[in-house]
N, C-alpha and C positions, 0 to 999 in steps of 0.2 A: 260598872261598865263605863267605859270612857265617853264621853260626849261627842257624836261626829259631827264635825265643822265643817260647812260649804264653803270651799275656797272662795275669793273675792274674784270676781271680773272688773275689769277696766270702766267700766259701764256703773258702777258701783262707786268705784273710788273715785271719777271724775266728777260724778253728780252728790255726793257725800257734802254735804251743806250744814256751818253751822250752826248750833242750834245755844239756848239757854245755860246747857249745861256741858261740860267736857263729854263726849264719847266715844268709844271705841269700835271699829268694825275687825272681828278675827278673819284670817288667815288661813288657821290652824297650825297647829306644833308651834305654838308660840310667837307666830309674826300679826301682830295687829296694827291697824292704822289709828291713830290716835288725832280726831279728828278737833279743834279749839276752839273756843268761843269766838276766836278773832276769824278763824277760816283756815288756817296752816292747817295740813293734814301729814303726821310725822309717822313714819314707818318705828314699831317698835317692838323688839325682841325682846319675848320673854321666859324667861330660864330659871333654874334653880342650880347654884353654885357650884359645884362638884367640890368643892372641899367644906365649906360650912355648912351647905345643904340649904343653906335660905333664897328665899327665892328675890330674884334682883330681874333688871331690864337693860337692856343696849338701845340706844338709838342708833338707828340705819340711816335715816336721814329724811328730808322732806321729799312732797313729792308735788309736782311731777318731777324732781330734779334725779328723785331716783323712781324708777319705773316699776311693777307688781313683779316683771320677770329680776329685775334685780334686787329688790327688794328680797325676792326667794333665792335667788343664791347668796345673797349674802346671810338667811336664815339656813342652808347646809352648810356654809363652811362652818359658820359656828359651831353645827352639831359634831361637825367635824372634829372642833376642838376638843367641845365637850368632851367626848368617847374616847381623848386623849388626858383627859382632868387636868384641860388648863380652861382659865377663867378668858374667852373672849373678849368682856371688856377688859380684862390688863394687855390681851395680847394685842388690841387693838391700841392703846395709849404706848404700848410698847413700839409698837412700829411706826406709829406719830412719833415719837421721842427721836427713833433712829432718823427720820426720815428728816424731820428740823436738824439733827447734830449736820446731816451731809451734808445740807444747804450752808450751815454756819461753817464748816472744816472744810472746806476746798482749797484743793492746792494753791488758789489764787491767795485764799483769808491768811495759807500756814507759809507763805510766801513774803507777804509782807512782815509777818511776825521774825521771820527768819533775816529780815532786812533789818529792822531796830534791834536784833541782837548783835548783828553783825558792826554795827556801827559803834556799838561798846566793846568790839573785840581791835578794830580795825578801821585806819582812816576813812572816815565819813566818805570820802569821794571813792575810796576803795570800793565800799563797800556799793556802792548807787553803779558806780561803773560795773559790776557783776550783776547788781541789779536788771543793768540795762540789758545783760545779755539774756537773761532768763526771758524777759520782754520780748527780745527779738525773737529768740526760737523756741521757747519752751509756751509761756503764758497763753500765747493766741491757741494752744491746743489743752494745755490741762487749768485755763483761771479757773473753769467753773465745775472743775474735775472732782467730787466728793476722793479727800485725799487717799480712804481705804478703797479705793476701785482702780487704785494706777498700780499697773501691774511690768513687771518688766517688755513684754510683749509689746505694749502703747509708745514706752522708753524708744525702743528701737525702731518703729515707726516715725517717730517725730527726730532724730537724732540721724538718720541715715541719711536724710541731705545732707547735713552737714557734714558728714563722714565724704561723703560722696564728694563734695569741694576739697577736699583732701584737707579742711581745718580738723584734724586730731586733736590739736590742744586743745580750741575751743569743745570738743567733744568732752575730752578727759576731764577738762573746767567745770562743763554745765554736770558732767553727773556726780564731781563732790559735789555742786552745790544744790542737787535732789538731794542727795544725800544728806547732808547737813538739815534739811527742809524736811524729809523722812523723820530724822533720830530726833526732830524735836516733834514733830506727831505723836510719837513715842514716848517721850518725856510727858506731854502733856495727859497720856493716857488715850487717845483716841485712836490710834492704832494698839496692838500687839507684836506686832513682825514686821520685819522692812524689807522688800521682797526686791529692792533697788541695792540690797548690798553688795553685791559681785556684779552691777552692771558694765560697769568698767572695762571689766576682763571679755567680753563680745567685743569690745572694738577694738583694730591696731594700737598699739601704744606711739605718742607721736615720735619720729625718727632725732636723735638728737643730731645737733648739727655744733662741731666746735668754735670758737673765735677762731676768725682770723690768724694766722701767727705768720713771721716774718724768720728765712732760713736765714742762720748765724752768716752764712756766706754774702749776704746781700745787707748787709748792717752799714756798710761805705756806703754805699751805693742810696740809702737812706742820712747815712749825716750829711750826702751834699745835699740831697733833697732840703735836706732841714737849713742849710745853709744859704740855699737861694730862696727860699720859698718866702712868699708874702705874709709874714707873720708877726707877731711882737717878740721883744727879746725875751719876756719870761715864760710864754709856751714853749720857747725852741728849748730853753733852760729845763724847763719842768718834763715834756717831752725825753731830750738828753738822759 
């Protein structure tokens, strides 16, 4: 028959005092405080593997930083896992691993990277003058944007002032150049899918406008122009 464990009260774990040797105060179903020679008192979950069956420990964390009521739900979600036979400490390194890539892959990090590519494709000053625009209207909303969280939905939010100023081209510009900033996401592995590929087609396309041109009928009427006008002889020549 199983052993019944008196939960811990607060009264308990606050007054819990080092002593000579490491010990531990249970919980039950596997949460105990692991109390140190130094005086740290560490929350700590203990389990038996679901796939090797040997039995292993998670730390939850110190306390008071983490509380006995958290300390206890962070002992169900685990069991949560358990009952699903995945290993809490991997799912928990798992989700630290994801949660470090967002911080390091923000639109701002895959932004610059898309800038020193671009410089090996296209004039240096090309390439910083595009720069500056992403700057102006895109960076102040997505620098710190974990790059798999921009959704087309965000796009069109931050894009519809612009639209609104009737700059289309600038519009048409800035979302190649998501775009381009997307497919290398993708390159690098850290996306899957680039959910910015038909952004484009939500907004007008900008209107073309042609040169200038000048009717056959008024061509006189332009060589005396050219003939009085204050200019040197090899424009009127080259002009001609």
């Amino acid at each position: 028959m199983a052993k019944t464990v008196t939960p811990l009260n607060n009264t308990q774990v606050k007054q819990a005092k080092p002593r000579e040797k490491e010990y531990t105060l249970s919980d039950g179903d596997g949460l105990q405080l692991r109390v140190r020679t130094n005086g740290s008192r560490i929350w700590v979950f203990k389990y038996t593997h679901p796939i090797s069956k040997k039995r292993t420990n998670l730390s939850f964390g110190k306390y008071p930083d983490v509380s006995i009521a958290q300390a206890r739900e962070k002992r169900k979600n685990a069991r949560e896992l358990l009952a699903q036979q995945i290993d809490p400490k991997v799912y928990k390194d798992e989700v630290q691993q994801q949660k470090k890539e967002a911080l390091e892959n923000t639109f701002g990090v895959l932004a610059v990277k898309w800038l020193e590519l671009k410089k090996q494709q296209v004039k240096p000053e090309t390439a910083e003058k595009a720069y500056q625009s992403l700057t102006k209207h895109i960076l102040p909303s997505l620098q710190n944007v974990p790059i798999h969280s921009i959704k087309p939905k965000l796009i069109i939010v931050i894009l519809e002032p612009v639209k609104s100023q009737g700059s289309l081209e600038t519009v048409k510009r800035l979302c190649r150049i998501i775009n381009e900033i997307m497919r290398i996401a993708i390159a690098s592995g850290i996306i899957e899918v680039n959910y910015l590929s038909d952004i484009t087609k939500l907004f007008p396309a900008p209107k073309k406008t042609n040169m200038a041109t000048l009717e056959p009928s008024r061509l006189p009427e332009l060589m005396q122009e050219l003939h009085s006008a204050n200019i040197t002889r090899l424009t009127r020549c080259l002009i001609e």
